[in-house]
C-alpha positions as CSV (number, residue, x, y, z in Angstrom):
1,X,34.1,11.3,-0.9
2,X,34.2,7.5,0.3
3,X,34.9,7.3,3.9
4,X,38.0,4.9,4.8
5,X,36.4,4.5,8.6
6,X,36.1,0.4,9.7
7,X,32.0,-0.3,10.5
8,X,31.2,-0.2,13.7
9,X,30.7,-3.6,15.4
10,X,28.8,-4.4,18.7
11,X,28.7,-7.4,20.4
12,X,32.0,-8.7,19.3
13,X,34.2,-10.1,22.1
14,X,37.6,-9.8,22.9
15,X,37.7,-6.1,22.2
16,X,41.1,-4.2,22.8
17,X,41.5,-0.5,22.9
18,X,44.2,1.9,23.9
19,X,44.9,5.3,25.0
20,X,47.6,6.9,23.9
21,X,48.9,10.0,26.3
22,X,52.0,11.9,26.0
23,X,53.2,10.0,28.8
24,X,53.0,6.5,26.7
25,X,50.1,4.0,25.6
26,X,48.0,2.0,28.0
27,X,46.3,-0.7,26.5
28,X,43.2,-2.3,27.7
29,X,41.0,-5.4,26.8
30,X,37.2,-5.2,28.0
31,X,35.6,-7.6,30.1
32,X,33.2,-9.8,27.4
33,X,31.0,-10.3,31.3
34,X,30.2,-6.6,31.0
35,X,28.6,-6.4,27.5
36,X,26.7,-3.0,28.2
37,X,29.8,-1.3,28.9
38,X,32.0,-2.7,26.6
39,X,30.2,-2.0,24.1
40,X,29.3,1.4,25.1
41,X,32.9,2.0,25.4
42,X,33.9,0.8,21.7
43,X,30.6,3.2,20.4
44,X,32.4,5.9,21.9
45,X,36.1,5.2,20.9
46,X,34.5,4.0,17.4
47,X,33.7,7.8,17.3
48,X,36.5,9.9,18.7
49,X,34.3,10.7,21.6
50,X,37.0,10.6,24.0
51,X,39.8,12.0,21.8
52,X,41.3,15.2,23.0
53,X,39.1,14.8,26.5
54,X,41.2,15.1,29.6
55,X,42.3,12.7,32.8
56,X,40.8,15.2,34.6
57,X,41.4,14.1,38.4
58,X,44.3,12.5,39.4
59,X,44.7,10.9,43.0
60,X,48.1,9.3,43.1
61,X,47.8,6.5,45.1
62,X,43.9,6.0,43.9
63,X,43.0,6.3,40.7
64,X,43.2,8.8,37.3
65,X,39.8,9.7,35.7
66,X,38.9,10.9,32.4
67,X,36.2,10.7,29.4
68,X,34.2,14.1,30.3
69,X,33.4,16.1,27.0
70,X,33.1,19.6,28.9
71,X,37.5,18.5,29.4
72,X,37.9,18.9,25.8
73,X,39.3,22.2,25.4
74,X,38.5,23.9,28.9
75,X,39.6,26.7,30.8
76,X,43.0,26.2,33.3
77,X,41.3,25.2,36.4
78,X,37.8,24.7,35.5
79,X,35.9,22.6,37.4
80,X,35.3,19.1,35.6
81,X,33.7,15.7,35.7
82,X,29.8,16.4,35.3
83,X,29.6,16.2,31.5
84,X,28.2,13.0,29.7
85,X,26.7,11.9,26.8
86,X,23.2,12.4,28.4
87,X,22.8,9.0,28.9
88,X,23.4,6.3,32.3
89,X,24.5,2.6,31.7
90,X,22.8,-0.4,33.9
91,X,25.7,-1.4,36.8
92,X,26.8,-4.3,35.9
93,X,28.4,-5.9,38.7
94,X,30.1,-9.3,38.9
95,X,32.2,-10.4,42.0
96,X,34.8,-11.8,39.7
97,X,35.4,-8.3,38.4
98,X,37.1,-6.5,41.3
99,X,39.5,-3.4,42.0
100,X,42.8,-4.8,41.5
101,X,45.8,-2.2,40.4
102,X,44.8,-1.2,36.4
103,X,41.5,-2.0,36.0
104,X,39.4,0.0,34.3
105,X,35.8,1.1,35.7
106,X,32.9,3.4,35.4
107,X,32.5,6.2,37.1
108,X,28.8,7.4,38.7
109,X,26.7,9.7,40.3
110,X,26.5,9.0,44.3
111,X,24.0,7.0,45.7
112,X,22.0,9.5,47.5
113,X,20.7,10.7,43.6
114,X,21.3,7.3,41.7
115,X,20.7,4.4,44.2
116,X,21.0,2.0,41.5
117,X,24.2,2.8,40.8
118,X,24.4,3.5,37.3
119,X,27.3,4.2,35.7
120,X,28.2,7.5,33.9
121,X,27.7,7.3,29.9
122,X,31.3,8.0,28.9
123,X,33.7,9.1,32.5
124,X,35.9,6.1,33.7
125,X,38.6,5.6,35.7
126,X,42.0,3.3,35.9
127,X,42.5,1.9,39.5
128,X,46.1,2.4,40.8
129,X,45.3,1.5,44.7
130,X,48.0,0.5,46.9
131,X,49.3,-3.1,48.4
132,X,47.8,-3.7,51.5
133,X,49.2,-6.4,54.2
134,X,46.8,-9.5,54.7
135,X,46.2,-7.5,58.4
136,X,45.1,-4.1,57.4
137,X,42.8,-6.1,54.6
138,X,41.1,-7.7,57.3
139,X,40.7,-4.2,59.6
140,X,39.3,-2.7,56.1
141,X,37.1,-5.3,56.0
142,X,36.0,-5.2,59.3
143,X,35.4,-0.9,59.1
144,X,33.3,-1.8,55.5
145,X,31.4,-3.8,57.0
146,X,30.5,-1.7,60.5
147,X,29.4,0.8,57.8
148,X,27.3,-2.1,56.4
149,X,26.0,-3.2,59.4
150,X,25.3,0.8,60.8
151,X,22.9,1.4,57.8
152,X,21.1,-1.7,57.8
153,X,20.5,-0.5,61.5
154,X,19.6,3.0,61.2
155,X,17.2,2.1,58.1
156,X,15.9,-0.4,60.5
157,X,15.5,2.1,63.0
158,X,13.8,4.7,60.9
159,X,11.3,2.7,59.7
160,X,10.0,1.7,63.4
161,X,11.3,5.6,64.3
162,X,6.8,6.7,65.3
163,X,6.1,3.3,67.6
164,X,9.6,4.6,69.2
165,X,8.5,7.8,69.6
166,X,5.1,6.6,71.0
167,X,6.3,4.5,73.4
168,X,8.8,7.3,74.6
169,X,6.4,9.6,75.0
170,X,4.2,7.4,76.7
171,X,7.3,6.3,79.4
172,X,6.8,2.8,78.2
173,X,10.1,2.0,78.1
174,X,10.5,-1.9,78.2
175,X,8.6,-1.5,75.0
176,X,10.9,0.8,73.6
177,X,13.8,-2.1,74.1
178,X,11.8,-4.6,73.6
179,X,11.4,-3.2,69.8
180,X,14.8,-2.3,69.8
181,X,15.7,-5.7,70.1
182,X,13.6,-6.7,67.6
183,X,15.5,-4.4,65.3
184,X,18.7,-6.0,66.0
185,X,17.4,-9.4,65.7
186,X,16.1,-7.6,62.3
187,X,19.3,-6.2,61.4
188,X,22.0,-9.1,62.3
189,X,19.5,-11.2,60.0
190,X,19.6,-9.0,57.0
191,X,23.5,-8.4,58.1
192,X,24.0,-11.9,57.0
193,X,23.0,-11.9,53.7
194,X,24.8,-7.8,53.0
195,X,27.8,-8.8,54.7
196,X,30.6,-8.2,52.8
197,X,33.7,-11.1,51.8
198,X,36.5,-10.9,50.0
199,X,37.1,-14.2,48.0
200,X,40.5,-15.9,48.1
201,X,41.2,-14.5,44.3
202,X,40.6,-10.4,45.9
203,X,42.9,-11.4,49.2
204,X,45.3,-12.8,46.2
205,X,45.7,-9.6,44.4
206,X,45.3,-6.9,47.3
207,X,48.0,-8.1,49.2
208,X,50.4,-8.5,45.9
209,X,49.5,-6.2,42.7
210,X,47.4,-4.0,45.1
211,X,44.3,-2.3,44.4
212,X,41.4,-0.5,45.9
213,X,38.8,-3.0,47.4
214,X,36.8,-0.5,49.3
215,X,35.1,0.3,45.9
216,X,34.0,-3.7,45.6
217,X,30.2,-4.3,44.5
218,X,29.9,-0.2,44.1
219,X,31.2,0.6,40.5
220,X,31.4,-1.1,37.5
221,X,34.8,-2.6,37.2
222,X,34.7,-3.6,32.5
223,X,38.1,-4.3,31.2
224,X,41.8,-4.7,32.8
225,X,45.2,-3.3,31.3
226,X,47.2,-5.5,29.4
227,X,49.9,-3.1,28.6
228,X,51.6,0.4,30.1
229,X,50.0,0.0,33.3
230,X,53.4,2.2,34.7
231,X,51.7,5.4,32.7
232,X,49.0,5.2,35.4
233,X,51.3,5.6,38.1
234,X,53.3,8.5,35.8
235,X,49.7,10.5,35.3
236,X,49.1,9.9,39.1
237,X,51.7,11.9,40.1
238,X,51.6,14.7,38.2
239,X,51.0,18.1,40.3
240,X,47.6,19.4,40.5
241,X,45.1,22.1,42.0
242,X,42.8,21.5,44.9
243,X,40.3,20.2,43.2
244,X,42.9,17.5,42.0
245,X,43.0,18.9,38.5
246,X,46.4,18.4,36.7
247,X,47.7,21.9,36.2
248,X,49.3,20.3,33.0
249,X,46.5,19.0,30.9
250,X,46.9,15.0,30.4
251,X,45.0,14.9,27.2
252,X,44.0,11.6,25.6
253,X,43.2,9.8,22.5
254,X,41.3,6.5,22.7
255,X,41.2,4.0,19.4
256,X,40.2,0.3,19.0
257,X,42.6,-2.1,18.6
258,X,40.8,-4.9,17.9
């Protein structure tokens, strides 16, 4: 029997796909700047790797996720999200690529067991976000970067943590602050260069279209939706367990457009 399936093509810019849900079609075009996960994304849409797979946490307000292959057919209120196709993808970050309202980005491991942030094989997620007022983007900012600052410090700190300890126990304190000092002078320096900025096109959309800019420089953003970005907000709110779980399955189907 001759098989009527189109050959698979990598590398080929301005890729489209769409996922159809009972709730409508959401259309998407990849990001040709994030060529691993593009086409990563049309391998597995190329082989119905994602059809009948679940959005399988919903956070209205946040984000929907979906694309784990243990979804496909579980159990009501089975714990989800740790199946992939046994593989990673290299992060491929871009400051132009940000978390405005219906991108699309890959999900990941946390950083204490993948500090190089690689990006789950198939799971991705569509940002919803919210709007936020030029003021409570600048106190986000201000918090992200505290948290910045704060680990820079205490990384800082742990590395010097035996001459503290030495000095302490030896009652020598003016040399315990006198390397404490040196820390700081350590930390504000490497502060400079970790500090984090939104650029005038991020203070654009997260104070109009929204978004969720506290997820910046952390997770691959690849492709934006073009089309049926309201079925985001429809999925977000549908009602779900604790484990934010819809208790309606949201099954999807995911084919290539172009």
């Amino acid at each position: 029997m001759v098989s009527c399936q189109k050959k698979l093509e990598l590398g080929k810019k301005n890729r489209i796909v769409e996922i159809e849900t009972e709730y409508g079609d959401i259309k998407i075009k990849l990001y040709d700047e994030t060529p691993l996960h593009r086409d990563n994304f049309v391998k597995l849409a190329h082989a119905d790797y994602f059809d009948g797979t679940l959005f399988h946490r919903v956070i209205d307000g946040f984000m929907i996720q979906g694309g784990d292959p243990d979804s496909k057919a579980a159990k009501p209120g089975a714990r989800l999200g740790e199946g992939g196709p046994g593989y990673q993808i290299d992060a491929e970050f871009n400051p132009a690529l940000f978390h405005k309202r219906g991108v699309i980005a890959a999900a990941r491991e946390g950083d204490a067991v993948n500090p190089q942030k690689k990006s789950s094989g198939s799971q991705f997620y569509l940002a919803q976000g919210r709007v936020y007022t030029h003021g409570g983007l600048d106190t986000l900012l201000m918090k992200l970067n505290d948290r910045v600052k704060n680990q820079i410090f205490e990384k800082a700190q742990k590395n010097k943590a035996t001459e503290i300890m030495k000095y302490q126990s030896e009652g020598d304190m003016d040399k315990v602050s006198e390397l404490i000092d040196k820390i700081q002078v350590e930390v504000d320096s490497i502060f400079e260069t970790k500090q984090i900025k939104f650029t005038q096109a991020q203070i654009d959309a997260y104070t109009t279209v929204g978004g969720i800019p506290h997820l910046d420089g952390n997770y691959t953003v690849f492709g934006e939706v073009i089309e049926g970005i309201e079925f985001i907000d429809s999925i977000a709110k549908v009602k779900k367990d604790d484990f934010d779980r819809p208790l309606e399955d949201v099954a999807m189907k995911i084919k290539i457009v172009q």
